[in-house]
PQR file with spaces between the fields and no chain letter, atoms N, CA, C, O and H, PARSE charges and radii, in Angstrom:
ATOM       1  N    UNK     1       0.845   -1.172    0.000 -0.4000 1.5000
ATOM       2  CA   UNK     1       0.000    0.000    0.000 -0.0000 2.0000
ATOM       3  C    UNK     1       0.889    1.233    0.000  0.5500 1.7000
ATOM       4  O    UNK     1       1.641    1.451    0.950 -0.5500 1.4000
ATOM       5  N    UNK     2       0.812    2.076   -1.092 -0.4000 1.5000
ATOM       6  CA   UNK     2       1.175    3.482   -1.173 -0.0000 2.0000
ATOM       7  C    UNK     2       0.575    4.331   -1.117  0.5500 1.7000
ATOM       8  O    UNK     2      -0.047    4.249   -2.175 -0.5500 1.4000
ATOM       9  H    UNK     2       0.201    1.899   -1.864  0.4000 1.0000
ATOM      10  N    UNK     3      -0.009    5.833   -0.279 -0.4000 1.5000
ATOM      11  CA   UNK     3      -0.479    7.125   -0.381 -0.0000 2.0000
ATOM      12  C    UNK     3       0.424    8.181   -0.567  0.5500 1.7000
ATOM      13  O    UNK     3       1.247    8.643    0.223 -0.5500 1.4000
ATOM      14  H    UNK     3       0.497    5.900    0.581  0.4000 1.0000
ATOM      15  N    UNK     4       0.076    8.599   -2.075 -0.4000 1.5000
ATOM      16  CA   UNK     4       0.317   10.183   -2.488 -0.0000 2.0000
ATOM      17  C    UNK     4      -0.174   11.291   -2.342  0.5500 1.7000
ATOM      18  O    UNK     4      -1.401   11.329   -2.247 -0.5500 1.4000
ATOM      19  H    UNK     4      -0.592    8.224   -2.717  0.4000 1.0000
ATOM      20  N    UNK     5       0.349   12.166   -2.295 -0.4000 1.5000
ATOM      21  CA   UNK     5      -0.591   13.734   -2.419 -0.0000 2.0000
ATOM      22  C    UNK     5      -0.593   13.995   -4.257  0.5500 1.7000
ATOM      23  O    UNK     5      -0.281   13.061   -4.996 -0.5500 1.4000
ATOM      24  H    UNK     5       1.345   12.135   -2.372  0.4000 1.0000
ATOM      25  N    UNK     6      -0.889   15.041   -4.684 -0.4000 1.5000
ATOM      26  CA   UNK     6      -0.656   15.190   -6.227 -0.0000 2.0000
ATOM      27  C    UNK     6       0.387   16.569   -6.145  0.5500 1.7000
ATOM      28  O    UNK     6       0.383   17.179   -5.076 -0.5500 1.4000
ATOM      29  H    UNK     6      -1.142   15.800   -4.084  0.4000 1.0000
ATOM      30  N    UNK     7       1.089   16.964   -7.021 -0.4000 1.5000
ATOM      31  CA   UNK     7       1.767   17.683   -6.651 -0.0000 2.0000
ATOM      32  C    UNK     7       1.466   18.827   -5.907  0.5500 1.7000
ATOM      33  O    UNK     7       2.357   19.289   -5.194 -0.5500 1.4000
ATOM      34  H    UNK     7       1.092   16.469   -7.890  0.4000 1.0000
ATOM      35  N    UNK     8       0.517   19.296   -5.939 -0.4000 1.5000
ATOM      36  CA   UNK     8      -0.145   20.682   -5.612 -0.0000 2.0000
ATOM      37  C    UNK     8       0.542   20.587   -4.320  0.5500 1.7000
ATOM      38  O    UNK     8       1.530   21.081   -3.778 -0.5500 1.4000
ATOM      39  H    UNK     8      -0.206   18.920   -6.519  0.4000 1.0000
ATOM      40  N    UNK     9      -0.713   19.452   -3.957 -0.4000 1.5000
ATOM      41  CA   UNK     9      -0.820   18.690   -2.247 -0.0000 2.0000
ATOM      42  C    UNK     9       0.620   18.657   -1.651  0.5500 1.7000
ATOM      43  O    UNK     9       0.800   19.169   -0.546 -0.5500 1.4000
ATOM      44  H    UNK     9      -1.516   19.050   -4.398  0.4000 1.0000
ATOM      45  N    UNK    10       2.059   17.856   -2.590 -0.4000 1.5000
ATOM      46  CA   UNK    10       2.909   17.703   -1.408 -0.0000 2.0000
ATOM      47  C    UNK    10       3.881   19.056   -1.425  0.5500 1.7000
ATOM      48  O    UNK    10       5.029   19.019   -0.981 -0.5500 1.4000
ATOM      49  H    UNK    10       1.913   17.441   -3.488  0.4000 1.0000
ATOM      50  N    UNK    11       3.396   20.022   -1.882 -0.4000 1.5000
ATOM      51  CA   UNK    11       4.348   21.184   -1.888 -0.0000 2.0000
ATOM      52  C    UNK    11       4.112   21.738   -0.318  0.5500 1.7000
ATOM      53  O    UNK    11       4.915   22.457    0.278 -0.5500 1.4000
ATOM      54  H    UNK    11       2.464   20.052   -2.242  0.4000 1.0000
ATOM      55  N    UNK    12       2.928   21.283    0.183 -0.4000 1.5000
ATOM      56  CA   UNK    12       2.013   21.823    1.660 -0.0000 2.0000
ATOM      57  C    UNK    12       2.158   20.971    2.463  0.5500 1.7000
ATOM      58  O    UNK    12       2.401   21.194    3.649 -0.5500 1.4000
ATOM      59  H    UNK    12       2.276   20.699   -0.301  0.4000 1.0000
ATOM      60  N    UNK    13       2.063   20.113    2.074 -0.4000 1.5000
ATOM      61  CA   UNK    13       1.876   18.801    3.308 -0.0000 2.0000
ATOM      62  C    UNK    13       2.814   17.780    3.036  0.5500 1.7000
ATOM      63  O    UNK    13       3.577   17.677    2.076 -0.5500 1.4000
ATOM      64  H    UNK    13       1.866   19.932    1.111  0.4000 1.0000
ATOM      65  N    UNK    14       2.638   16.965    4.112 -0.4000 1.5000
ATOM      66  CA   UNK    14       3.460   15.135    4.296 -0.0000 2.0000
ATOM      67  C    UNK    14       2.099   14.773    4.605  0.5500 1.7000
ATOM      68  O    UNK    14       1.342   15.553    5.184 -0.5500 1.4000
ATOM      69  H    UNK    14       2.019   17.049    4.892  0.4000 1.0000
ATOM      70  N    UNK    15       1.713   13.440    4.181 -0.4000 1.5000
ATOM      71  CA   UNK    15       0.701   12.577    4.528 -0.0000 2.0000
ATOM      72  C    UNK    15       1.169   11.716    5.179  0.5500 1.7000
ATOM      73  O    UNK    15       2.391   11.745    5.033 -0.5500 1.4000
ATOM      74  H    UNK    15       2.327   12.807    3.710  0.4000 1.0000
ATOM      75  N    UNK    16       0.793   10.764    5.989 -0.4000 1.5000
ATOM      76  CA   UNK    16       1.126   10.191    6.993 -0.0000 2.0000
ATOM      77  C    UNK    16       0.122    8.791    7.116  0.5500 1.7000
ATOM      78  O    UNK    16      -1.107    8.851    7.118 -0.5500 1.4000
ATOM      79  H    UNK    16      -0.200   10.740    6.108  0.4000 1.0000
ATOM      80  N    UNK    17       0.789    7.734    7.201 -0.4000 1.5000
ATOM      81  CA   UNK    17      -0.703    6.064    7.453 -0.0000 2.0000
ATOM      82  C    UNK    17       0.244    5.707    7.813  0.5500 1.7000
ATOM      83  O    UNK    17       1.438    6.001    7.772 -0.5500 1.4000
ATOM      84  H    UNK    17       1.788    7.686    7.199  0.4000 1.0000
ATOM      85  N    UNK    18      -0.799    4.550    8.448 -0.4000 1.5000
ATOM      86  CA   UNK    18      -0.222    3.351    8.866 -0.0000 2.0000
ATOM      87  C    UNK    18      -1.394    2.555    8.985  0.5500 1.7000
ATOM      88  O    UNK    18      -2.498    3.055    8.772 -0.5500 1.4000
ATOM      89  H    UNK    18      -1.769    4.311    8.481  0.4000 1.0000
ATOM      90  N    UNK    19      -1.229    1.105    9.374 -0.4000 1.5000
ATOM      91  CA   UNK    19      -2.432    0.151    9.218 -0.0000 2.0000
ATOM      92  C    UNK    19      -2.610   -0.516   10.415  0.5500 1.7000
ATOM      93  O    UNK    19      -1.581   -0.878   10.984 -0.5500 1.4000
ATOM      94  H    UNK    19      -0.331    0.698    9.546  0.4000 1.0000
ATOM      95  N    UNK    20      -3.493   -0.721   10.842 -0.4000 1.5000
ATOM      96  CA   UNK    20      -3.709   -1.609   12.406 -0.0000 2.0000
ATOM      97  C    UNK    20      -3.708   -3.464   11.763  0.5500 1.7000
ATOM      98  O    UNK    20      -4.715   -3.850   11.171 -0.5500 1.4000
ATOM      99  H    UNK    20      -4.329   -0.426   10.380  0.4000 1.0000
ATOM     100  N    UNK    21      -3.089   -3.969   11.870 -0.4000 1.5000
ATOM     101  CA   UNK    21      -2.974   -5.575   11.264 -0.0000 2.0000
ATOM     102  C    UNK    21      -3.881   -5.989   12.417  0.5500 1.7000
ATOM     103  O    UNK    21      -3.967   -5.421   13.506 -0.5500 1.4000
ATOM     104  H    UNK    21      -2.271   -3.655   12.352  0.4000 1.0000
ATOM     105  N    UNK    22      -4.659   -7.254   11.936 -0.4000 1.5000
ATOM     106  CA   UNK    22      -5.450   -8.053   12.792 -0.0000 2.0000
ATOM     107  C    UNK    22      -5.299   -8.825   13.865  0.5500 1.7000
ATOM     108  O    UNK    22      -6.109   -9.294   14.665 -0.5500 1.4000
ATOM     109  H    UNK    22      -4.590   -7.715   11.051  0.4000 1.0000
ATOM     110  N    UNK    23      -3.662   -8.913   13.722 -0.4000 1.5000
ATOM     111  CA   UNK    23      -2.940   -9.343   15.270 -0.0000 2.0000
ATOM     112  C    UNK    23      -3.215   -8.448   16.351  0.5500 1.7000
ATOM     113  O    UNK    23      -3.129   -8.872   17.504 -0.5500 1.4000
ATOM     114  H    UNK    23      -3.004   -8.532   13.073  0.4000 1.0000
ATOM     115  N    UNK    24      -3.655   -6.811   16.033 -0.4000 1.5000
ATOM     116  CA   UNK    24      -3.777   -5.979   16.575 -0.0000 2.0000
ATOM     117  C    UNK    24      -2.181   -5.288   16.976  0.5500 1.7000
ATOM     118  O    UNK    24      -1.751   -4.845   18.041 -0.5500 1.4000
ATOM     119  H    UNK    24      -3.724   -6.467   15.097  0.4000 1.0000
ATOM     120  N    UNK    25      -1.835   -5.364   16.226 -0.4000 1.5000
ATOM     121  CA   UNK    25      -0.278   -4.635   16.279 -0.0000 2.0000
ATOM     122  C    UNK    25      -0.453   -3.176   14.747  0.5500 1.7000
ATOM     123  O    UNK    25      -0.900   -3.253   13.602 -0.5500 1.4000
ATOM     124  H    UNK    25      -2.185   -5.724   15.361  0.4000 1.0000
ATOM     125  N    UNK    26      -0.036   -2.389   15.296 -0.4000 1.5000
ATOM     126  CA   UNK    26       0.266   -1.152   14.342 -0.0000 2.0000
ATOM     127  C    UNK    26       1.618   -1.040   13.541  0.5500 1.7000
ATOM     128  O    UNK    26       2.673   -1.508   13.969 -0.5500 1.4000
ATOM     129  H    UNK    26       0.327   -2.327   16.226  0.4000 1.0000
ATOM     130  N    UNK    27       1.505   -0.443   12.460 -0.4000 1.5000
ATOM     131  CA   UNK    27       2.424   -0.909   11.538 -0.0000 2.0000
ATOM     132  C    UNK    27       3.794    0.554   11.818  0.5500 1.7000
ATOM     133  O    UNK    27       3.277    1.568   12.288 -0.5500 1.4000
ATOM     134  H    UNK    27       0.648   -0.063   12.113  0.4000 1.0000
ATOM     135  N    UNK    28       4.926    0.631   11.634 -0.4000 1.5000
ATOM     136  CA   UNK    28       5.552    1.916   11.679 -0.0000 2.0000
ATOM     137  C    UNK    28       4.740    2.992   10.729  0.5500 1.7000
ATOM     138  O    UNK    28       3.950    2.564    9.887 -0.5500 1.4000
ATOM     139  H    UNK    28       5.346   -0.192   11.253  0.4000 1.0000
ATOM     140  N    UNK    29       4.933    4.201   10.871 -0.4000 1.5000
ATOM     141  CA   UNK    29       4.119    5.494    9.932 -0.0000 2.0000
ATOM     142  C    UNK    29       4.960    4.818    9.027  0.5500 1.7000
ATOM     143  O    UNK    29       5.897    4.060    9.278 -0.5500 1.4000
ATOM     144  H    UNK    29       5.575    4.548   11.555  0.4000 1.0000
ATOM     145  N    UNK    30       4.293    5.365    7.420 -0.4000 1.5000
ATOM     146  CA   UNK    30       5.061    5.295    6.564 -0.0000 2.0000
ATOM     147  C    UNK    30       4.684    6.843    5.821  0.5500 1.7000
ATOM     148  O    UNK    30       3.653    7.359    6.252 -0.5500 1.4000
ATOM     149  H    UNK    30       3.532    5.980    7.216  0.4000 1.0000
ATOM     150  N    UNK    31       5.441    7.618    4.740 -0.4000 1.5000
ATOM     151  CA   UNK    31       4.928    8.872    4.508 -0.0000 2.0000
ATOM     152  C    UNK    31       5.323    9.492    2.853  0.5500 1.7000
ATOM     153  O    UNK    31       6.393    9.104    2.383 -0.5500 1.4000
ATOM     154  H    UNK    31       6.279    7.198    4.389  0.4000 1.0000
ATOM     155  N    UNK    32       4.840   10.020    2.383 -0.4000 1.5000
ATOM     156  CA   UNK    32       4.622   10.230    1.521 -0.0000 2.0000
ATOM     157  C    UNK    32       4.883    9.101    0.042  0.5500 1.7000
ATOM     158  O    UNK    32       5.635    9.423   -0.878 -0.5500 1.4000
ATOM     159  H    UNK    32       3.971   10.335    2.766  0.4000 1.0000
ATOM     160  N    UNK    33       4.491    8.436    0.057 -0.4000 1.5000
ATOM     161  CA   UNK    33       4.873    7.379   -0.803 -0.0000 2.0000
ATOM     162  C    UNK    33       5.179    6.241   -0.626  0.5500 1.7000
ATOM     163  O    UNK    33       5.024    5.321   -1.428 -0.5500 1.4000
ATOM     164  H    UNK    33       3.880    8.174    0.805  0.4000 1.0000
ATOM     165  N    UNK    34       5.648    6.185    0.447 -0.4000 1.5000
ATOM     166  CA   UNK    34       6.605    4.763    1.025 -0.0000 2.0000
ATOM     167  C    UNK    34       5.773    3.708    1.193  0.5500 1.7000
ATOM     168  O    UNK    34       4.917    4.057    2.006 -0.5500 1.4000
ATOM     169  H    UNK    34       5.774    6.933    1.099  0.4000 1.0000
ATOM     170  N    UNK    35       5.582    2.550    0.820 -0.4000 1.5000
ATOM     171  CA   UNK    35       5.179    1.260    0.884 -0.0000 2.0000
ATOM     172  C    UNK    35       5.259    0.697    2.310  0.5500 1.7000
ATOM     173  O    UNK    35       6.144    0.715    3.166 -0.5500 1.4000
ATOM     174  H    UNK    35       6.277    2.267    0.160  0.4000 1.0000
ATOM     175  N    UNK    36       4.175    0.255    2.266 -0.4000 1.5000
ATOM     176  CA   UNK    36       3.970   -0.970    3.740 -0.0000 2.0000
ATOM     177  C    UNK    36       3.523   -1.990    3.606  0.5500 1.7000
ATOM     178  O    UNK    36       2.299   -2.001    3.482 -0.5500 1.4000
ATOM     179  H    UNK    36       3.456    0.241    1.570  0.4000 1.0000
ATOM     180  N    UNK    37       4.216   -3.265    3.564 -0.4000 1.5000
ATOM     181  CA   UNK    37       3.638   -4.319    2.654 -0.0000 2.0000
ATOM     182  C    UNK    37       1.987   -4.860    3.692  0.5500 1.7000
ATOM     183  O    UNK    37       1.623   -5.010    4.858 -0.5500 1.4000
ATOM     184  H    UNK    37       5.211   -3.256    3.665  0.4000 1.0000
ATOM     185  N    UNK    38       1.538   -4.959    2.488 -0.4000 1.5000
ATOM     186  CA   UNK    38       0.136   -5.448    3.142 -0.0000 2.0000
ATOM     187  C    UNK    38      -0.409   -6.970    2.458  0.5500 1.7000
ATOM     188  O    UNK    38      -1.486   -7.544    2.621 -0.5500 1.4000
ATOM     189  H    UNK    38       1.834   -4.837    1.541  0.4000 1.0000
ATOM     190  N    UNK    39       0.660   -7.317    1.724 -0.4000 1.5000
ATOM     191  CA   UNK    39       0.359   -8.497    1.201 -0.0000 2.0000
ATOM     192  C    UNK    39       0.014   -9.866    1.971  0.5500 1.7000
ATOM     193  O    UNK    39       0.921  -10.212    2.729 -0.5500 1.4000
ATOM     194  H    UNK    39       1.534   -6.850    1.591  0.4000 1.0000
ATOM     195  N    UNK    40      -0.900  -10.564    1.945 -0.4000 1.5000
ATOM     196  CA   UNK    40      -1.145  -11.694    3.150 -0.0000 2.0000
ATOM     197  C    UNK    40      -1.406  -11.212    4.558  0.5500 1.7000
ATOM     198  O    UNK    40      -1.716  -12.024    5.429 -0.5500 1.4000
ATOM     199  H    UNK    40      -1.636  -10.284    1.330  0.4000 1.0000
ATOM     200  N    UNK    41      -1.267   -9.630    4.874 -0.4000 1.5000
ATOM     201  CA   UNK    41      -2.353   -9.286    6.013 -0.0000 2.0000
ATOM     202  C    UNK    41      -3.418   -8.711    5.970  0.5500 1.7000
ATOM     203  O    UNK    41      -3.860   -7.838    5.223 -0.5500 1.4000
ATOM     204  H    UNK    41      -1.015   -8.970    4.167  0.4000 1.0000
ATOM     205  N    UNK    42      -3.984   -9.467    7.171 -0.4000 1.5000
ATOM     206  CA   UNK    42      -5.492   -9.034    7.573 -0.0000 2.0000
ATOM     207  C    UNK    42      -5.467   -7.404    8.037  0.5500 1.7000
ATOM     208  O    UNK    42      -4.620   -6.983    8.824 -0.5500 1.4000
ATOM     209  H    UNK    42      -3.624  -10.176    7.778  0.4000 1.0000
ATOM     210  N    UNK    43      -6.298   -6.725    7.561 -0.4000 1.5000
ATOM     211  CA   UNK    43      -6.277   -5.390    7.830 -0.0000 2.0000
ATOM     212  C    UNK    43      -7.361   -5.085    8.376  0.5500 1.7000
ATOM     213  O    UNK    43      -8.418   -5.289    7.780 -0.5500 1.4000
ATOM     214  H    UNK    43      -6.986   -7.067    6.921  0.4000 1.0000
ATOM     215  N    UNK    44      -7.323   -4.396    9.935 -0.4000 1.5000
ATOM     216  CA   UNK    44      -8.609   -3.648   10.572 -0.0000 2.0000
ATOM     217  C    UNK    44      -9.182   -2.047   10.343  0.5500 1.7000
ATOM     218  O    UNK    44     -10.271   -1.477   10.414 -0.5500 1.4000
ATOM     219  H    UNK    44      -6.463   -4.231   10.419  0.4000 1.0000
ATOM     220  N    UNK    45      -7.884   -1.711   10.050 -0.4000 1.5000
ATOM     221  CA   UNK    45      -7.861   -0.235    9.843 -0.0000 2.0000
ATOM     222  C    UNK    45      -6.852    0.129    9.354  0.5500 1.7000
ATOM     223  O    UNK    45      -5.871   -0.596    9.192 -0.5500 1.4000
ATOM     224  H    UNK    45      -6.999   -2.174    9.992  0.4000 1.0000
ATOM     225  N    UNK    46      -6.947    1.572    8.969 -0.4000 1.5000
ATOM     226  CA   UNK    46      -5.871    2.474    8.233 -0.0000 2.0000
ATOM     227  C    UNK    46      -6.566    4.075    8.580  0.5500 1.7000
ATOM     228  O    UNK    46      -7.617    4.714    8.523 -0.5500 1.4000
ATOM     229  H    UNK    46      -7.744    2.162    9.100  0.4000 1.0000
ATOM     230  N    UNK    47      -4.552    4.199    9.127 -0.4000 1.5000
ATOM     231  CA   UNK    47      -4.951    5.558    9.836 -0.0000 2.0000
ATOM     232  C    UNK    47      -3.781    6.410    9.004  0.5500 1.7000
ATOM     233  O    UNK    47      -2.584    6.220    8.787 -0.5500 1.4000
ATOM     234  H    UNK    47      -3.699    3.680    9.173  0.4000 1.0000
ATOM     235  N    UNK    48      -4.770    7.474    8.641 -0.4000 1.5000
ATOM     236  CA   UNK    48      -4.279    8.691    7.537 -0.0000 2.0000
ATOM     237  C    UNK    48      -4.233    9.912    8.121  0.5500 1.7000
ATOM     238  O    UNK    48      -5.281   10.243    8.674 -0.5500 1.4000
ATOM     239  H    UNK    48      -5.742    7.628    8.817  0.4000 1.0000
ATOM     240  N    UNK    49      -3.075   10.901    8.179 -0.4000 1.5000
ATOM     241  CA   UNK    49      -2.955   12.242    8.553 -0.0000 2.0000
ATOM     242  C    UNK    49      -2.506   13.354    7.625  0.5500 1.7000
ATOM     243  O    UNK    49      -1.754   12.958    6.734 -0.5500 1.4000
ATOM     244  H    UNK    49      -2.223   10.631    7.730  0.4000 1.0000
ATOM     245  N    UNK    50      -2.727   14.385    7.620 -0.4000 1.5000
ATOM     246  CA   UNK    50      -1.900   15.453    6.714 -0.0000 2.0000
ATOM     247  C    UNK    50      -1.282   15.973    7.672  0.5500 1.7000
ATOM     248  O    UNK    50      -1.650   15.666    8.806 -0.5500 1.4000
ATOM     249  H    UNK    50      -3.337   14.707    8.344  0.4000 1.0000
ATOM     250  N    UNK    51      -0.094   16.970    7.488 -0.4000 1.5000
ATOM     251  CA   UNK    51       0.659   17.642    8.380 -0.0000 2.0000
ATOM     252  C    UNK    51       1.050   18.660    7.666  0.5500 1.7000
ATOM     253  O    UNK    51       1.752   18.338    6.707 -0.5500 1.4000
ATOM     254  H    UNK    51       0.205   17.220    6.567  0.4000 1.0000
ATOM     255  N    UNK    52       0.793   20.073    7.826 -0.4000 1.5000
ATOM     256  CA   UNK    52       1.263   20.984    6.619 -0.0000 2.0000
ATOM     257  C    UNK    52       3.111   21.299    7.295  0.5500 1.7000
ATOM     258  O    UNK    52       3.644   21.579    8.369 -0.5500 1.4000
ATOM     259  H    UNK    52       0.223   20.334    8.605  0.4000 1.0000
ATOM     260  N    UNK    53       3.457   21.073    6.094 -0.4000 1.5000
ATOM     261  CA   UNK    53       5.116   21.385    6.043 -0.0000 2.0000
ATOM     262  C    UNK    53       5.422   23.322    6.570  0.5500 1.7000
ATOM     263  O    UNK    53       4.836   24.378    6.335 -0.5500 1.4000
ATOM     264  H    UNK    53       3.025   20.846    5.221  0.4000 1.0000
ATOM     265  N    UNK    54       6.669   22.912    7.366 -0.4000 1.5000
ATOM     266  CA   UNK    54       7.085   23.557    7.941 -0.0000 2.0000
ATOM     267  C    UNK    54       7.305   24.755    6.817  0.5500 1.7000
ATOM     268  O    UNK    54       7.545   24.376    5.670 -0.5500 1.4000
ATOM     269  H    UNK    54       7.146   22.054    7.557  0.4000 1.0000
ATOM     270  N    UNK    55       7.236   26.238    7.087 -0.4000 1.5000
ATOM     271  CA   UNK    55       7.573   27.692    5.757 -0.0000 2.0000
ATOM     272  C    UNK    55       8.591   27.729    6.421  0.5500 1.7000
ATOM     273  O    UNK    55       8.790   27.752    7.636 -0.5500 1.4000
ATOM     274  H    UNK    55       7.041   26.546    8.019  0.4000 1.0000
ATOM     275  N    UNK    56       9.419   27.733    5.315 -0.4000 1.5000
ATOM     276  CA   UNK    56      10.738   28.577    5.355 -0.0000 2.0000
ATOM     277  C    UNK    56      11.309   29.604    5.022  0.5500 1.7000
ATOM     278  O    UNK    56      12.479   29.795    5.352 -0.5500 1.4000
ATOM     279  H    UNK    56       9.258   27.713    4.328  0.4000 1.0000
């Protein structure tokens, strides 16, 4: 599983998930793009955040 913004989106923000597996264990964040394999797990949830990037 990968979540993007479109460009607009990641000029502002980092998006942020992770997945609750059915063992009931939470997965590390993963963020803007980065893969979390979800292949052969049971999935309860998926938790998504925006965070607007720091102005410099």
């Amino acid at each position: 599983m990968k979540i993007r913004l479109d460009e607009a989106g990641i000029e502002k923000f980092d998006i942020l998930y992770r997945i609750h597996k059915f063992d009931g264990e939470w997965t590390a964040w993963a963020k803007n793009g980065e893969e979390i394999i979800t292949q052969g797990v049971k999935l309860n949830s998926i938790q998504v955040k925006l965070e607007a990037k720091a102005k410099v």
